[in-house]
C-alpha positions in Angstrom: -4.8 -15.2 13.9 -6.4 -13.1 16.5 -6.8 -15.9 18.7 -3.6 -17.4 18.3 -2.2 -14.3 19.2 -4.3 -14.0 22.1 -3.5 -17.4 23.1 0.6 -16.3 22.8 0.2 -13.8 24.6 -1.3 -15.4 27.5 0.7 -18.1 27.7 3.6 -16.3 27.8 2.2 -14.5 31.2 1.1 -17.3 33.0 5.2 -18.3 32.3 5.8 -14.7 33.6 3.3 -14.9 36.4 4.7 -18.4 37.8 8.3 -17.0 37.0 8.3 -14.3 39.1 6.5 -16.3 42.0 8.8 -18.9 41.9 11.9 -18.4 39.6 15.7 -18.1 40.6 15.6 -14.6 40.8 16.4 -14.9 44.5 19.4 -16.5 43.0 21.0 -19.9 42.4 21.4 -20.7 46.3 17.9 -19.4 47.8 15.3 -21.6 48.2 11.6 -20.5 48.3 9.2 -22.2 51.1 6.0 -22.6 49.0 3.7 -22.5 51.7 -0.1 -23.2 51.6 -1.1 -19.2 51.0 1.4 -18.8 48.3 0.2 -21.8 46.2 -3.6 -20.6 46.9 -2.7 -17.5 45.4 -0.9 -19.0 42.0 -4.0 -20.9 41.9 -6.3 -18.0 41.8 -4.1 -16.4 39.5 -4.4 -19.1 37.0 -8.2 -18.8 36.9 -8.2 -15.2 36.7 -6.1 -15.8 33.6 -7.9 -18.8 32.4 -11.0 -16.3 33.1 -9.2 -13.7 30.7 -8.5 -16.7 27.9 -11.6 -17.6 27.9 -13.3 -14.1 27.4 -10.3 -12.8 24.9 -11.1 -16.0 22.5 -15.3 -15.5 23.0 -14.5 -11.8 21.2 -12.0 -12.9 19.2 -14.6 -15.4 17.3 -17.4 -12.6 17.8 -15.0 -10.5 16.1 -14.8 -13.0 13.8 -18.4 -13.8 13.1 -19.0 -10.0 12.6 -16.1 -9.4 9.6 -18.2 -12.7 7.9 -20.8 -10.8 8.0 -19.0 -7.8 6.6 -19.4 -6.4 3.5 -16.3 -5.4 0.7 -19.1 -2.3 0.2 -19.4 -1.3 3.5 -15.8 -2.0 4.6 -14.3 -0.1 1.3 -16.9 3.2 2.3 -15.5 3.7 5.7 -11.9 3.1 4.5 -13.3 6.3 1.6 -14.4 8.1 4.6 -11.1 7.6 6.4 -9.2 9.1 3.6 -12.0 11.4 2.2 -9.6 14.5 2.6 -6.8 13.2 0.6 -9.1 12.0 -1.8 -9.7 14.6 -5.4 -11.2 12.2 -7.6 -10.8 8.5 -7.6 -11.5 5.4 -9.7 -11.3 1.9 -8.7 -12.9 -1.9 -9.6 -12.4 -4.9 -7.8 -13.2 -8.1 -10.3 -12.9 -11.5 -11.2 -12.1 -12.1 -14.8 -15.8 -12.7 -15.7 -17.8 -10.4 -13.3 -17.2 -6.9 -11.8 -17.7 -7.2 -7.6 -17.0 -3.6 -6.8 -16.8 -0.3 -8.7 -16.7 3.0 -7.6 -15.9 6.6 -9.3 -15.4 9.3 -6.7 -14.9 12.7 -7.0 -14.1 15.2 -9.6 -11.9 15.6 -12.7 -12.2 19.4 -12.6 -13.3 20.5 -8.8 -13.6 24.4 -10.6 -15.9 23.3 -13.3 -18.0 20.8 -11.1 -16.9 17.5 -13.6 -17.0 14.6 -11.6 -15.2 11.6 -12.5 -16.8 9.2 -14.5 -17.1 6.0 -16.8 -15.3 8.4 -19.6 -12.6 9.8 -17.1 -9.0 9.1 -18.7 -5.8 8.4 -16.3 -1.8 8.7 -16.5 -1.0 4.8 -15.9 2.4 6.1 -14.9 4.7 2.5 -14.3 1.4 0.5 -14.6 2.1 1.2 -18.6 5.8 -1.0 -18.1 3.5 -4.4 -17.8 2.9 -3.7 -21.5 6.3 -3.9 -22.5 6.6 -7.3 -20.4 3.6 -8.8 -21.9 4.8 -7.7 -25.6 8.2 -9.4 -25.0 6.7 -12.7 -23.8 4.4 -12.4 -26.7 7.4 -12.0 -29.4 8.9 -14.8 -27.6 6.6 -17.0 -27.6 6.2 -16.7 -31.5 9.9 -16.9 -32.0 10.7 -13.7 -32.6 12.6 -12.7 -29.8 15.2 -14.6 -27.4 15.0 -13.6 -23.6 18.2 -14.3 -22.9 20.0 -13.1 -26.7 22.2 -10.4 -26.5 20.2 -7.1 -27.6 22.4 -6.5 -30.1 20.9 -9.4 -32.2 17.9 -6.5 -32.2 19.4 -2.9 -32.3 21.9 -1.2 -33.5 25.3 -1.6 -31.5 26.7 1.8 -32.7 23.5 3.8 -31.7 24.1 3.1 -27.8 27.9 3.2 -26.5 26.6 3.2 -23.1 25.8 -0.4 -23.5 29.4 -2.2 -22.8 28.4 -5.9 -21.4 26.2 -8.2 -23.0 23.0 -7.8 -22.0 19.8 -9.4 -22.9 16.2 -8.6 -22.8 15.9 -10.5 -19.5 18.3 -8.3 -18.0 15.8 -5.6 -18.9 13.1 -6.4 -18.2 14.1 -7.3 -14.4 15.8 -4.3 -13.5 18.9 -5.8 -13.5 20.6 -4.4 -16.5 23.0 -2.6 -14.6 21.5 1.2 -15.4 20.9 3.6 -12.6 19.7 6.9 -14.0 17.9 8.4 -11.2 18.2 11.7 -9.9 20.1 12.8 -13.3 18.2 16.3 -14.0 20.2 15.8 -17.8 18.1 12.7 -18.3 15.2 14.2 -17.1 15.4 16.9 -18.8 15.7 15.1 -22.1 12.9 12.5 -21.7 10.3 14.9 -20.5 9.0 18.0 -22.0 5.7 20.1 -21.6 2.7 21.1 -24.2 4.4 25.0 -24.1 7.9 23.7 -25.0 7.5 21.6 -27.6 6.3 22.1 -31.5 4.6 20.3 -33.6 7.5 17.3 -34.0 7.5 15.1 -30.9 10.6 13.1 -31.1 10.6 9.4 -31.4 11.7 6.8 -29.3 14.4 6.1 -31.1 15.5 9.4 -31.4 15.3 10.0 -27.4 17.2 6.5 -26.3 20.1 7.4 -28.8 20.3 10.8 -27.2 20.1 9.7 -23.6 22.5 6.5 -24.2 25.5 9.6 -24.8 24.5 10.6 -21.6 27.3 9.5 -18.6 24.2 9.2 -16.5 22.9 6.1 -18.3 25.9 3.9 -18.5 26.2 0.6 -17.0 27.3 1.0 -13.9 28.0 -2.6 -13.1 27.5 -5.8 -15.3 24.5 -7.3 -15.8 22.7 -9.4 -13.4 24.7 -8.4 -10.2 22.1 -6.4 -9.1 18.4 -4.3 -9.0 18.3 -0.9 -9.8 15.0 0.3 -11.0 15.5 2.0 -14.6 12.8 3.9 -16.6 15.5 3.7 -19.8 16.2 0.4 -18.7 12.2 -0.7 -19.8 12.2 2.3 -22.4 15.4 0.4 -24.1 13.5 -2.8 -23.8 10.2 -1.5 -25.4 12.5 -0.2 -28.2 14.1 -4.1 -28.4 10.3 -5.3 -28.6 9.7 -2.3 -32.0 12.9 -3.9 -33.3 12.3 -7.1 -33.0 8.3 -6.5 -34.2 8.8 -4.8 -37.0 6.4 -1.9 -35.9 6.6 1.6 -34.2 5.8 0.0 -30.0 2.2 1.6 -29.6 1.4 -0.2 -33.2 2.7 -3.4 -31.7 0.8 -2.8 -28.7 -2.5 -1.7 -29.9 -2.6 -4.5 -32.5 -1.5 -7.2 -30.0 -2.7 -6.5 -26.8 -5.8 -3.4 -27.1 -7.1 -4.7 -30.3 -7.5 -8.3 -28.4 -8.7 -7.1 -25.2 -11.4 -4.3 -26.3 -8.7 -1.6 -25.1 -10.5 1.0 -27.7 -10.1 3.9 -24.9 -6.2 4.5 -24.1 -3.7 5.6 -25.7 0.4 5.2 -25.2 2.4 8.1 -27.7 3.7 11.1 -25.6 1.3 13.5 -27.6 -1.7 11.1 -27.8 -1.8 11.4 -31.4 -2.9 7.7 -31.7 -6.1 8.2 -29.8 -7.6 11.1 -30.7 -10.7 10.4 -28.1 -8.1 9.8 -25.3 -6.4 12.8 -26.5 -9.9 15.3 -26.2 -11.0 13.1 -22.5 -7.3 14.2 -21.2 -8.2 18.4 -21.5 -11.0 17.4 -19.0 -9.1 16.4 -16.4 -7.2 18.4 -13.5 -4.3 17.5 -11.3 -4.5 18.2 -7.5 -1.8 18.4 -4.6 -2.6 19.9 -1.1 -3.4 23.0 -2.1 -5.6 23.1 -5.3 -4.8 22.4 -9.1 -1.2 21.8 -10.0 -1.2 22.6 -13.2 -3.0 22.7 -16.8 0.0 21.5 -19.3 0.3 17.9 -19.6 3.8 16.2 -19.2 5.0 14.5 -22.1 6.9 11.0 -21.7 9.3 10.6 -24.4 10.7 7.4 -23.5 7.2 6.5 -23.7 7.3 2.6 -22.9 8.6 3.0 -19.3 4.9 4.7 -18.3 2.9 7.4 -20.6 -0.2 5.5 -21.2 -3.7 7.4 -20.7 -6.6 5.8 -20.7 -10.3 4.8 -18.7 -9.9 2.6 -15.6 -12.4 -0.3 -17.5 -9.3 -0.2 -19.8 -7.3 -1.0 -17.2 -9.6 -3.8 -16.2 -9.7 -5.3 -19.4 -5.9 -5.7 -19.0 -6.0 -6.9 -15.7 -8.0 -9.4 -16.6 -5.7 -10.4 -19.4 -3.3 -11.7 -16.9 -6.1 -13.5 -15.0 -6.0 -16.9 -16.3 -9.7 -18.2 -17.5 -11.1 -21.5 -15.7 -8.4 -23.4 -18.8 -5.5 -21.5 -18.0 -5.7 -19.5 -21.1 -5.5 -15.6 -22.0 -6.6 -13.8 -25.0 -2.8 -12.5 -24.8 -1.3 -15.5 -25.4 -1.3 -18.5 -27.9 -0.3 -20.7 -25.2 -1.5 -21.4 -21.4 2.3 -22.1 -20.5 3.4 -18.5 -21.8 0.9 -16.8 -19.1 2.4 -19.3 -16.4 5.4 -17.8 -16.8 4.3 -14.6 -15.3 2.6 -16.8 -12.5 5.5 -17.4 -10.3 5.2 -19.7 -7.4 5.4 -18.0 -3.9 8.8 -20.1 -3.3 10.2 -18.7 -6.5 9.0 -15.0 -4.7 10.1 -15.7 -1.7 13.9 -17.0 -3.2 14.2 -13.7 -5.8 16.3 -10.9 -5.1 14.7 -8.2 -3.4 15.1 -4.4 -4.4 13.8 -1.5 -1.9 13.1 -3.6 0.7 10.0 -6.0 -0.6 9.8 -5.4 -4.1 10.4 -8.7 -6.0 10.6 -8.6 -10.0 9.2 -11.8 -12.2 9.6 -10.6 -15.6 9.1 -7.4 -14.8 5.7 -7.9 -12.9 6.3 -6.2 -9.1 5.2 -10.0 -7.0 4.3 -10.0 -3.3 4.2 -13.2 -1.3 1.2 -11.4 0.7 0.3 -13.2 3.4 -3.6 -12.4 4.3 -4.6 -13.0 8.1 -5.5 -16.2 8.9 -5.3 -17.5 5.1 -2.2 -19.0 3.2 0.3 -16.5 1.4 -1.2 -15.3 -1.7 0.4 -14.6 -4.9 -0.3 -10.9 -5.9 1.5 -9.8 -8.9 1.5 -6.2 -10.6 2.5 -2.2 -10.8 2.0 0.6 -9.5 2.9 3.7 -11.2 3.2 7.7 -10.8 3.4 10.5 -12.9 3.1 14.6 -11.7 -0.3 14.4 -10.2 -1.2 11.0 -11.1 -1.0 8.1 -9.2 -2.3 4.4 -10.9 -2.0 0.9 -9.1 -3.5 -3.0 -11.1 -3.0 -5.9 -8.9 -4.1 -9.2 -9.2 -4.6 -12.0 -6.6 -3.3 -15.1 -9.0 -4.8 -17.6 -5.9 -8.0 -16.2 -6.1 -8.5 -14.9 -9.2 -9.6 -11.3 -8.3 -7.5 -8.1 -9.4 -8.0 -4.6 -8.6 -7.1 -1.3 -10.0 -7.3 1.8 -9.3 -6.5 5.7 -10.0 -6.6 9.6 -9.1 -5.5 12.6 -10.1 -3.8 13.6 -7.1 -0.2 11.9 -6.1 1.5 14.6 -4.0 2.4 15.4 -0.6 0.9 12.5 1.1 -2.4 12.5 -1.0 -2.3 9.2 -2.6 -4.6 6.2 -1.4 -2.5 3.9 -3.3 -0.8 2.0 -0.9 -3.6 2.0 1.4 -5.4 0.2 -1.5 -3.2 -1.9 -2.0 -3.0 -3.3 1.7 -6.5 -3.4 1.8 -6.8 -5.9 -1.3 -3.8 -8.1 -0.2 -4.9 -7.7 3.6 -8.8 -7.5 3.8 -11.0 -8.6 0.7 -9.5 -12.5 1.6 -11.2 -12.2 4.8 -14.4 -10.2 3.3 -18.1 -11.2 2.3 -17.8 -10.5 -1.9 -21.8 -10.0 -2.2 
């Protein structure tokens, strides 16, 4: 690419050069008497630029040669030290879906205490937790149990949401496009999130939350379904409560039996308090959140609409995940019963490139984020995943679907211009294709 570039560039001044020696900018009538000098003078110009061609492309491919050469190691500690001040503690892995290429803990939990992060470390997965409510839909539906495109009444209870006035399915949902745009309404926010020192010892359930907020003239459908995006936390929350419906089960049952139990996911947790992991719960008191100017605070948030992004848990948790989306070398996922179900959640980069678009170059395929990265010199690339944030918190997976590498990462600072995230996440889409993975 840097080549072609330079050879663009050049050609388009030898066009300017012989323009300007001989064009009609004299105007349509004058004629120019080429004479001996002149021409002697193009032609020296054309071998000073030939000259510059020439030496441009021998750096370009000695530029070149070098990145070969180029480790993801060395290239991912000088991106650290680049960002080293925004940076409070940190956790990320790079990985195929059978060996680990990079991973790196940096930093501390508790700067006052002198914890560092580590292997045991726990995380808010912010949005990254939504994927879970996507992969538990697909799994229901591929058993059976739940129609994508069924009104949601066929799950839930009419009477219980009033806000809800068009049909609308889970697809709908799960793709933003359910016709709910809640943010910025401090009443919903106020509802769905609480702290440690204002609550007791009864933490509301879901269902308990998304029949309060659905009263709420903040949450009703603004326009009918499918017309357009609008990202919605009670959108996903709603359909995670579809998916408990639909199940059988309290959500974190359903997922911890059918997607932690099968992946090894033994370290995270997903209920607001984190009564259902009692080891996540004890790992969370060790770790502190950060902005610009030291710890933010010591009480934990508590997500009531839980689905749409309250899991904790360690980043080789999030791995194992990531790597259930990674197909194996038969197509196949320990999520799934069938290869085709995963493909479905593999979109092609002409079914990316032809989906709506919300904020600019976010593309939803049910309900994974999917870029149609295009990475230097190399073919697009299919990158599919979430990124999510929470006070002081900021998580990101991504997988590469064409190569069959995924990253994730997270840190416990996400204010004020302190996140790495999407620096990360340019530099997996942008430079690992290009890098030596030794």
């Amino acid at each position: 690419m840097i080549r072609a570039l330079i050879r663009l560039t050049a050609a388009v001044f030898v066009v300017g050069v012989l323009a300007s020696c001989g064009g009609n900018g004299y105007g349509q009538d004058t004629q120019i008497d080429l004479h001996e000098p002149y021409i002697d003078e193009i032609e020296v110009v054309e071998d000073e630029i030939i000259e510059d061609i020439t030496e441009a492309e021998e750096t370009a491919e000695h530029v070149e040669e070098i990145l070969e050469d180029v480790t993801l190691e060395q290239r991912l500690a000088e991106f650290m030290e680049m960002r080293r001040d925004n940076i409070r503690g940190l956790a990320i892995s790079i990985f195929t879906i059978d060996d680990m290429i990079f991973e790196l803990t940096y930093g501390y939990a508790d700067t006052e205490a002198g914890l560092a992060i580590g292997p045991d470390t726990v995380f808010e997965w912010g949005s990254v937790a939504k994927l879970l409510v996507y992969v538990a839909a697909m799994q229901l539906h591929e058993q059976g149990r739940l129609d994508l495109h069924a009104d949601i009444f066929t799950y839930i209870d009419s009477e219980a949401f009033p806000n809800i006035v068009y049909l609308t399915t889970m697809y709908h949902l799960i793709h933003h496009t359910a016709g709910f745009n809640e943010a910025g309404s401090h009443e919903f926010e106020a509802i769905v999130w609480g702290r440690w020192d204002m609550v007791d010892s009864s933490i509301p359930t879901l269902a308990e939350v998304l029949r309060e907020v659905s009263a709420l003239e903040s949450t009703a459908q603004i326009t009918p379904p499918g017309q357009r995006i609008w990202y919605s936390n009670y959108g996903i929350a709603l359909a995670g409560y579809v998916v408990q419906q639909a199940a059988g089960v309290p959500f974190y049952q359903y997922v911890h039996d059918n997607i932690f139990a099968p992946l090894g996911m033994y370290h995270t947790a997903l209920l607001p308090d984190l009564s259902d992991n009692e080891w996540v719960s004890r790992q969370r008191d060790e770790i502190k959140v950060y902005d610009a100017w030291g710890p933010m605070f010591t009480q934990r948030m508590l997500g009531y609409i839980y689905p749409a992004g309250a899991a904790v848990g360690t980043i080789s948790d999030m791995v194992a995940f990531a790597r259930g989306i990674l197909p194996d070398e038969n197509g196949e996922s320990a999520l799934f019963a069938n290869a085709e179900t995963l493909a479905r959640l593999h979109p092609s980069v002409e079914d990316i490139l032809n989906a709506p678009v919300f904020d600019s170059d976010i593309v939803f395929m049910y309900g994974f984020v999917a870029y149609p990265h295009r990475g230097g010199d190399f073919a697009p690339m299919r990158v599919v995943g979430h990124s999510g944030s929470l006070p002081g918190f900021v998580s990101s997976l991504y997988v590469d679907l064409d190569r069959g590498i995924g990253m994730v990462m997270s840190e416990n600072a996400g204010f004020f211009g302190l996140s790495s995230a999407p620096g990360f996440r340019e530099f997996f889409t942008h430079e690992i294709p290009r890098l030596a993975l030794n």
